[in-house]
VEXVEX-338519 format. One line per 2 residues: their letters; for each residue z, y, x of C-alpha. Coordinates in pm, 1 decimal. Example, Ala and Ser with C-alpha at 12.3 -4.5 7.8 and 13.67 -1.06 7.14 Angstrom:
% VEXVEX-338519
AS	780.0:-450.0:1230.0 | 714.0:-106.0:1367.0
% end
This chain:
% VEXVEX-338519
XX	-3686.8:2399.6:-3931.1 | -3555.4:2643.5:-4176.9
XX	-3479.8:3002.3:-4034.2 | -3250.3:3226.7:-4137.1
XX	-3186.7:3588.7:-4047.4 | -2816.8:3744.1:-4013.0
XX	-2795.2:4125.6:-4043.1 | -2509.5:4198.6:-3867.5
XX	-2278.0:4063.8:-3566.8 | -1936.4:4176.6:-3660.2
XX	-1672.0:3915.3:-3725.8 | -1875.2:3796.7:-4109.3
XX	-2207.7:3814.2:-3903.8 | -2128.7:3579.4:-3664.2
XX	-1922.8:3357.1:-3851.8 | -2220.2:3320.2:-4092.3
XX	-2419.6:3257.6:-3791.8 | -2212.4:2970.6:-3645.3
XX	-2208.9:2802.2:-3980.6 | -2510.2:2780.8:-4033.6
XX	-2636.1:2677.4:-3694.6 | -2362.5:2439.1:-3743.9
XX	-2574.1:2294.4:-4070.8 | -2896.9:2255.6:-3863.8
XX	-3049.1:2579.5:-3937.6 | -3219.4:2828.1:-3653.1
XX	-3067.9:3138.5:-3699.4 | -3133.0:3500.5:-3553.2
XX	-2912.2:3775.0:-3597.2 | -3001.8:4156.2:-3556.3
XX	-2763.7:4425.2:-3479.5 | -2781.1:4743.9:-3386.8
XX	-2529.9:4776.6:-3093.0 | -2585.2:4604.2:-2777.4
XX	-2310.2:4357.5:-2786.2 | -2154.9:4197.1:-3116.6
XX	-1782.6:4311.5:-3298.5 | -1874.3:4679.3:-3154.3
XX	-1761.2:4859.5:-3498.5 | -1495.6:4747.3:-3787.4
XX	-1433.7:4446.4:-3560.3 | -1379.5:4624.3:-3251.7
XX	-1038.5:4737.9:-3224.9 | -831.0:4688.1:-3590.4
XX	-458.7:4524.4:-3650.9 | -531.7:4157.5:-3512.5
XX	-360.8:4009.6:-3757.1 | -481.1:3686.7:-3969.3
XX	-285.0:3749.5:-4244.0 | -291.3:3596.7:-4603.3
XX	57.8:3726.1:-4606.3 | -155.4:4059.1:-4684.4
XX	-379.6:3902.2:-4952.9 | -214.7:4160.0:-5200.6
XX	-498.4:4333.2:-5367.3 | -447.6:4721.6:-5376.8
XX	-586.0:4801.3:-5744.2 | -213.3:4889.1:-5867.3
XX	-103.8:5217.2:-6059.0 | 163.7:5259.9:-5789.6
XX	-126.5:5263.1:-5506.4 | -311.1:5557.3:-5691.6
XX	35.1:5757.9:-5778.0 | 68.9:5726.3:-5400.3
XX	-247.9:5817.0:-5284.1 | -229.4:6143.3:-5537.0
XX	118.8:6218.5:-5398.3 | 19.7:6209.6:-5012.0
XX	-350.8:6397.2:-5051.3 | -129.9:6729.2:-4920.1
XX	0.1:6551.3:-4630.6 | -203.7:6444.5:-4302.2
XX	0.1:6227.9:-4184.6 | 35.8:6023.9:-4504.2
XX	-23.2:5663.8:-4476.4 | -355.5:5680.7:-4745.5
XX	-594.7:5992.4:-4729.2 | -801.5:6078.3:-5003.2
XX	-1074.5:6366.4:-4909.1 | -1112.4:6527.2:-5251.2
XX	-1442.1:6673.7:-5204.4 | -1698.2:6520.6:-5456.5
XX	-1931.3:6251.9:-5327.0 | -2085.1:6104.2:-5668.7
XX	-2038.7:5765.3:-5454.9 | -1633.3:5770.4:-5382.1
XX	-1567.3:5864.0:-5738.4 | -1790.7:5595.2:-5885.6
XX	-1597.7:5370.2:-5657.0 | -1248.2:5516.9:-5767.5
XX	-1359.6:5483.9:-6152.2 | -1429.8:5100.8:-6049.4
XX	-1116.8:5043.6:-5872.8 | -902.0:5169.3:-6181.8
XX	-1093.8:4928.5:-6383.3 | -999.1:4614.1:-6197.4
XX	-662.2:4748.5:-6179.7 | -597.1:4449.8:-6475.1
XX	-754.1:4200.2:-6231.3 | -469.9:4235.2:-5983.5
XX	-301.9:3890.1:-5998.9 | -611.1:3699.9:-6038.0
XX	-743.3:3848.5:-5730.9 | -423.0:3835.6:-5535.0
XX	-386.6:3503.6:-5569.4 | -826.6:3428.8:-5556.5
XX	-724.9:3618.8:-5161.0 | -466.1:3436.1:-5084.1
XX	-670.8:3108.9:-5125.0 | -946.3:3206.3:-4929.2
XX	-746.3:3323.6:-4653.7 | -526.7:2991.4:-4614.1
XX	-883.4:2784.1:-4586.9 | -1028.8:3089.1:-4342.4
XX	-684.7:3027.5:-4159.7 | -714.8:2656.6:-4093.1
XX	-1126.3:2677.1:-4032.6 | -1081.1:2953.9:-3793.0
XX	-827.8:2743.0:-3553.1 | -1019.1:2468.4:-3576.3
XX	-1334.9:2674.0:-3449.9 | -1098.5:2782.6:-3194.3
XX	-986.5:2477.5:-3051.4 | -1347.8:2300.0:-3084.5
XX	-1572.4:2578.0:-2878.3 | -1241.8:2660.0:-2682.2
XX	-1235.0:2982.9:-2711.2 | -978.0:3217.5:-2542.4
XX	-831.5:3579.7:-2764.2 | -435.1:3599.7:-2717.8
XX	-395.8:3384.9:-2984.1 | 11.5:3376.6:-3129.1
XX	123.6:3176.2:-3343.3 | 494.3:3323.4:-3407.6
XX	413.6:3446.9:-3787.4 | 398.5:3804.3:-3976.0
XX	722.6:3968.0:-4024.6 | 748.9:4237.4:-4289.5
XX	1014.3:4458.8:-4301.2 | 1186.2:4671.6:-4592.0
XX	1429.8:5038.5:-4524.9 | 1539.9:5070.5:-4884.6
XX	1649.9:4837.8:-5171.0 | 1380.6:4966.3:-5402.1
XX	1101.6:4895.5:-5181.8 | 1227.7:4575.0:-5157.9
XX	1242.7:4483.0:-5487.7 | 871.6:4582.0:-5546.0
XX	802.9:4352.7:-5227.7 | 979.4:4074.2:-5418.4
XX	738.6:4047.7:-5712.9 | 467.4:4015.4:-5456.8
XX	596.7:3733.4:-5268.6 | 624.5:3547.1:-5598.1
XX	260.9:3621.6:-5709.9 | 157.7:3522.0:-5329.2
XX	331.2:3239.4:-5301.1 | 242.7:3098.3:-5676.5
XX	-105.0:3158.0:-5450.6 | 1.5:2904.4:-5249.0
XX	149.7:3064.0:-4944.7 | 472.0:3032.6:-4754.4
XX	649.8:3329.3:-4727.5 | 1032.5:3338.9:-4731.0
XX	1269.6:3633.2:-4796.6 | 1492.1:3706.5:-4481.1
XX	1788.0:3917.6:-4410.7 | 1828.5:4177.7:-4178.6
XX	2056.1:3985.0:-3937.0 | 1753.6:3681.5:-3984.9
XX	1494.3:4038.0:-3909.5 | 1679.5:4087.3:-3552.6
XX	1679.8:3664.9:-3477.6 | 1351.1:3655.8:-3534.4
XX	1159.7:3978.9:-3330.7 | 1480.5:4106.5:-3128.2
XX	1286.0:4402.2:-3013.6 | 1391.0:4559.7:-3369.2
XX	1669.7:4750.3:-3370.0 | 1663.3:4985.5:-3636.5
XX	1846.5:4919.2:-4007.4 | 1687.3:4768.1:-4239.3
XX	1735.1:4620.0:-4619.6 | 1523.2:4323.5:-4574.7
XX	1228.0:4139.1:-4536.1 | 968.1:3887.4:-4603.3
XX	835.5:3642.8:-4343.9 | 494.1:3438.0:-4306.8
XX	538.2:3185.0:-4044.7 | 209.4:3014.9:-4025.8
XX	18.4:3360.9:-3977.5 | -104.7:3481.1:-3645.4
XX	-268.3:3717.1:-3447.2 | -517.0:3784.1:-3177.2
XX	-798.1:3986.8:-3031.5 | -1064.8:3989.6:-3294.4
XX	-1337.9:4113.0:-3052.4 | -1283.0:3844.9:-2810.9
XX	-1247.8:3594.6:-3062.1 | -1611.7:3739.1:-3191.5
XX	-1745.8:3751.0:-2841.6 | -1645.1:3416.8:-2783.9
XX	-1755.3:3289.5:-3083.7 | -2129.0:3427.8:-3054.1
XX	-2166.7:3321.2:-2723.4 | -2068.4:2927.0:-2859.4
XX	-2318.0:2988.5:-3151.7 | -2570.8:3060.2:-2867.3
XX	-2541.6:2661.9:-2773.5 | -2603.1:2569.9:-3142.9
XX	-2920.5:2757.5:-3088.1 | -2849.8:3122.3:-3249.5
XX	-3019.2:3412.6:-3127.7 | -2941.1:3766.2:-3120.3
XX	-3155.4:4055.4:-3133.6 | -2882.8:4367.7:-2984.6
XX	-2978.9:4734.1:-2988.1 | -3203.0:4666.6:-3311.3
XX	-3228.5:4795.1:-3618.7 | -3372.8:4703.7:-3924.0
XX	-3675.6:4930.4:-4085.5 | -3830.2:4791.2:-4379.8
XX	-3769.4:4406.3:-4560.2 | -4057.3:4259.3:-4720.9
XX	-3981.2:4000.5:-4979.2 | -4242.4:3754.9:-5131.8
XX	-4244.3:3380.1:-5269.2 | -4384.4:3272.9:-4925.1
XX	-4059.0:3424.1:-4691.1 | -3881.1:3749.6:-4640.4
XX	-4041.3:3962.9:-4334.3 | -3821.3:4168.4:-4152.3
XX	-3934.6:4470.2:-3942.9 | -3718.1:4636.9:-3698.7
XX	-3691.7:4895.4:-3455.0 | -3489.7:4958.3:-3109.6
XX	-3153.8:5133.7:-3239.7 | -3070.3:5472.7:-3084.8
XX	-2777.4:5255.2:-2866.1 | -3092.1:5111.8:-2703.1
XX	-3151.3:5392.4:-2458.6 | -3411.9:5186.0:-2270.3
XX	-3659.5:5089.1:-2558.4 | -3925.2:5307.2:-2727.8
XX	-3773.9:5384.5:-3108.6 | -4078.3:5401.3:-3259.4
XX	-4203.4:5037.7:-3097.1 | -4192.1:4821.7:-3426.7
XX	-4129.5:4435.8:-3429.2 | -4138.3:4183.8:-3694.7
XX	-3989.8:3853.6:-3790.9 | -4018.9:3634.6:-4079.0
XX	-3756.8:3397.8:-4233.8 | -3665.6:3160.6:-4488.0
XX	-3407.7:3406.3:-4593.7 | -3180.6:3647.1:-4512.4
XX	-2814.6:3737.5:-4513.0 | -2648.4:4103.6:-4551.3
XX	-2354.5:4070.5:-4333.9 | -2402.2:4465.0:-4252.6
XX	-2022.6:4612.3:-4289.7 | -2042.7:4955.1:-4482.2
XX	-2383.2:4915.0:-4405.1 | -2443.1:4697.9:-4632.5
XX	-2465.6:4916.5:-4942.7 | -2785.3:5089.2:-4848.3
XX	-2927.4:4775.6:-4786.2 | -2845.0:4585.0:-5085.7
XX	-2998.1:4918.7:-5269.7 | -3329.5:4810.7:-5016.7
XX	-3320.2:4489.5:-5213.8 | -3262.9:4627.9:-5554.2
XX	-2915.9:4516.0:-5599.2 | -2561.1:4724.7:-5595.5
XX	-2327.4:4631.7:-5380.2 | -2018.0:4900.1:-5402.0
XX	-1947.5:4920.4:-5093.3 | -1764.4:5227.5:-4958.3
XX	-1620.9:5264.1:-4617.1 | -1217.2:5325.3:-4581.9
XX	-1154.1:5421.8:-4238.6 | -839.0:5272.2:-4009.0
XX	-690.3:5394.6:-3692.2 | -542.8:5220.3:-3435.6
XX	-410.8:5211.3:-3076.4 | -402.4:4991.3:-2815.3
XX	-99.8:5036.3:-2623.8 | -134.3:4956.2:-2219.5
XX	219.1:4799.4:-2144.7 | 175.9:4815.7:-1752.0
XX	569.3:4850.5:-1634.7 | 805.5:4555.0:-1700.3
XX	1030.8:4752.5:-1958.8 | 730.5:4838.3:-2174.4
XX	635.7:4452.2:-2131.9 | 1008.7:4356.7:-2252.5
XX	1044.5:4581.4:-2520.3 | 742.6:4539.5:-2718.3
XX	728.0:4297.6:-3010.1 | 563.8:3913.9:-2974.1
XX	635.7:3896.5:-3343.4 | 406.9:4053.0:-3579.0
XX	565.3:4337.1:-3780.0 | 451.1:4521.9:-4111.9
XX	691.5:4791.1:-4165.5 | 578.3:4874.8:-4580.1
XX	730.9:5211.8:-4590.6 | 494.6:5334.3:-4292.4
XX	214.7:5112.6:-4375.2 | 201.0:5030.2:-4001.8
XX	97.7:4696.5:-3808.0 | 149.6:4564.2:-3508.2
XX	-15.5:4238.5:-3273.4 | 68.2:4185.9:-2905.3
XX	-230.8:4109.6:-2711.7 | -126.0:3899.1:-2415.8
XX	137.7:4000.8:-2201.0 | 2.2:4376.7:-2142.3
XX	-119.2:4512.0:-2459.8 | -5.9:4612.6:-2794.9
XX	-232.2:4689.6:-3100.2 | -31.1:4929.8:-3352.5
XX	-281.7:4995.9:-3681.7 | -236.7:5161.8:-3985.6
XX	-361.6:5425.6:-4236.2 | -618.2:5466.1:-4503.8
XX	-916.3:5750.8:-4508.0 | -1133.0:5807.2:-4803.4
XX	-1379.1:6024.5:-4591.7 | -1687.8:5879.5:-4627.4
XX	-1893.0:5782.2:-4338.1 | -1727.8:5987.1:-4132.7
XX	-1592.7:5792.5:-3776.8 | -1438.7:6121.0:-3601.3
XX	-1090.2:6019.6:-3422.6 | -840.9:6289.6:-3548.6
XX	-560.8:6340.7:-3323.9 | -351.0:6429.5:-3614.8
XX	-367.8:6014.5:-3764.3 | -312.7:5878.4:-3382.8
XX	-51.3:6076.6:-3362.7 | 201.4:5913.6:-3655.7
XX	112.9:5536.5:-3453.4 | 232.7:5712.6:-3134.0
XX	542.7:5884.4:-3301.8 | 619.2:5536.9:-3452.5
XX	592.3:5317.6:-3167.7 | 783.0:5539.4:-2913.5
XX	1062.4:5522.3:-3249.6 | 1072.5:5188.1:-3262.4
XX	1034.9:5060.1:-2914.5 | 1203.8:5057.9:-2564.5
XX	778.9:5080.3:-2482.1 | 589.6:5345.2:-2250.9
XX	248.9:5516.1:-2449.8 | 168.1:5730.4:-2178.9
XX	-157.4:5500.0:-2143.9 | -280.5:5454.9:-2522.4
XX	-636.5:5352.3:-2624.1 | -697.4:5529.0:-2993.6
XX	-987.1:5407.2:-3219.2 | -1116.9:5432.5:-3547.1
XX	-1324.3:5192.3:-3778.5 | -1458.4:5192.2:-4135.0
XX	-1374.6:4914.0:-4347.2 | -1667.0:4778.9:-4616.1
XX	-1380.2:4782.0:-4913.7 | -1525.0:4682.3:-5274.7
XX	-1360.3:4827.6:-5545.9 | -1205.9:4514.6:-5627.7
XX	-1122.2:4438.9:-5321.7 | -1289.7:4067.8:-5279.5
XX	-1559.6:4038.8:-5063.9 | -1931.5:3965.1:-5167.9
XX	-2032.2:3638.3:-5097.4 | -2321.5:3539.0:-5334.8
XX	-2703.5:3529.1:-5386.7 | -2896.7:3868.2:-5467.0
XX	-3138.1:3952.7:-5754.5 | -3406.6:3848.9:-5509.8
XX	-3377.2:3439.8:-5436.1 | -3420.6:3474.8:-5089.5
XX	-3145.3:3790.0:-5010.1 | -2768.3:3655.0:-5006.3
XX	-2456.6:3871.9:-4917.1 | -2170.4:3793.2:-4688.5
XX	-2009.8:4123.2:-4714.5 | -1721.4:4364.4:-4803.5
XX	-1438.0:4195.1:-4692.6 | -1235.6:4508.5:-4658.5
XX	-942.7:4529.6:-4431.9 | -888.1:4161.9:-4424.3
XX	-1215.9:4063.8:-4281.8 | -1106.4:3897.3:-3966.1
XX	-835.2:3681.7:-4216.5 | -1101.0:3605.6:-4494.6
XX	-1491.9:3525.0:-4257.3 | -1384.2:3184.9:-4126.1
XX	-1377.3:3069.1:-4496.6 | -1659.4:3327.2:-4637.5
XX	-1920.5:3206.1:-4368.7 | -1853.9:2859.4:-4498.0
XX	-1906.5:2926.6:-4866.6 | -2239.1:3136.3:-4776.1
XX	-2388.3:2874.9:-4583.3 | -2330.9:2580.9:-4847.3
XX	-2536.0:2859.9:-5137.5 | -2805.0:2881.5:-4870.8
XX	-2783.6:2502.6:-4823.0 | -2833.7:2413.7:-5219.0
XX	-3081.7:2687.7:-5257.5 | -3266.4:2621.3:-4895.2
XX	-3181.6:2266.1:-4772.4 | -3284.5:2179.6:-4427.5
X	-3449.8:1833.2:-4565.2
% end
């Protein structure tokens, strides 16, 4: 049997993983944590949203960013210290700047197939994460906002999405737990949103029946490539407090997929290719709604409100997720009190809710500078990449994992 090796069990890691174990293949994924989705796909904005396929390589995106590098509470931080790696990325994400319909639209596809494989996964292994269905609702304060919004609802929905203007009366009817003025909105009815680490968790454990293994609390050392296999030799991670780091193991494979998050850069530059990769962190908080008022007052609905650049998902009956914000800070995974605070500030604005009990985290997303994710074969015939999906990889993996699987298929059939 053909045997392929996963690097990686976040959201793309697993996904990859299922698929393929789905095509016949043994599988083995290696992480470095002791349980998969602990990083990006831990704790971000739960929502599936191709209403959010826009692509951020706009002039008005970097005019932004330069205006709100003074303030700390702006919605996108740039850290203007030089790091020969952020400005290389910067210089490439001005140059696809002319790519920005193209790519919008390219999103918006993927993320309407990821949509419909990722329910039916769902639904088939039966698998549990405060799922809602009740659509993405974006919401505008100010006519010229709006307007801007407009053009992008045309280019998404020329991408084939259904997204309707609404007005604010139709803002109210639809999430009544809004009550603050607004000009308008836009409204995605078929997205949704859920728990991505217990969709993750759920998932891996199903992929387990197909026959998947997982190597936790591992990390990879060195990757061997030759026209016989690709040998893979790995180490206990420094999360595996109860293994001896320098113990080596080793593994071999028919080939091997980089599904490593902003990890993934240093190994693509292992396997002599250049994958741009650099990590954009997001905050969040998970808000504990344990009094009936707080459990009343907090949105079903999920919200976008574009002027703060702030999400929201409601995660069962007692949680909220409220996610938002930027950070060009390099590797960096520090939680500053001073971007939890603004999510705090805005929920007790906007909602009739309690935060005395908040849960604050921060991830880094794997963002290429054109803002598509990596799905392809390497220089090397056995390395392929399933990486780089940016803040939208929890809409984008259910259809990424697909594609990645049929390019190992044609290159590696099982028969």
């Amino acid at each position: 049997m053909r045997h392929i090796v996963v690097i990686g069990a976040g959201i793309t890691g697993v996904t990859t993983a299922y698929e393929l174990a789905q095509l016949g293949y043994a599988v083995t994924v290696i992480d470095r944590h002791l349980f998969p989705a602990m990083d990006t796909s831990f704790a971000n904005g739960g929502q599936l949203s191709a209403c959010n396929a826009e692509v951020w390589n706009q002039k008005a995106t970097v005019l932004k960013g330069i205006k709100w590098m003074s303030k700390k509470n702006a919605p996108l931080l740039l850290n203007p210290s030089f790091s020969l790696h952020k400005y290389s990325w910067l210089m490439e994400f001005l140059g696809n700047i002319k790519h920005y319909q193209a790519n919008t639209k390219e999103t918006v596809r993927l993320a309407l197939l990821a949509r419909a494989r990722l329910f039916e996964i769902a639904e088939q292994e039966n698998i549990q994460f405060d799922l809602e269905k009740r659509g993405i609702l974006h919401f505008y304060h100010n006519e010229a906002d709006y307007k801007v919004a407009t053009s992008v609802n045309d280019l998404l929905c020329a991408g084939g999405l259904e997204r309707h203007a609404i007005t604010p009366e139709e803002i109210t009817q639809i999430e009544p737990s809004l009550t603050g003025n607004y000009y308008g909105g836009f409204y995605c009815p078929k997205d949704a949103t859920g728990d991505i680490h217990k969709f993750t968790m759920g998932l891996a454990k199903a992929s387990e029946r197909y026959g998947v293994k997982y190597l936790f609390g591992m990390e990879v050392a060195h990757i061997e490539r030759n026209l016989q296999g690709i040998h893979i030799q790995y180490h206990p991670s420094a999360a595996n407090m109860q293994q001896d780091y320098t113990a080596l193991a080793q593994i071999s494979a028919d080939a091997i997929v980089i599904c490593g998050g902003v990890g993934s850069y240093q190994l693509a530059e292992k396997m002599g290719d250049r994958v741009n990769i650099y990590p954009v962190k997001g905050y969040s908080i998970t808000v504990q709604l344990e009094d009936e008022d707080s459990q009343k007052g907090a949105p079903w609905v999920s919200l976008l409100d574009e002027s703060a650049k702030i999400v929201t998902s409601r995660l069962g009956e007692n949680r909220l997720r409220i996610a938002g914000t930027a950070e060009f800070n390099g590797y960096n995974r520090d939680i500053r009190a001073d971007r939890i605070q603004p999510l705090v500030d805005w929920a007790n604005k906007n909602f009739e809710i309690s935060t005395e009990h908040c849960t604050p985290w921060a991830g880094l997303r794997p963002m290429m500078p054109n803002m598509m994710p990596v799905v392809k074969r390497g220089k090397h015939e056995r390395v392929f990449y399933n990486t780089g999906h940016g803040h939208l990889g929890w809409t984008l993996s259910a259809a990424t994992a697909v594609m990645i699987s049929q390019e190992i298929s044609k290159n590696y059939p099982i028969s």
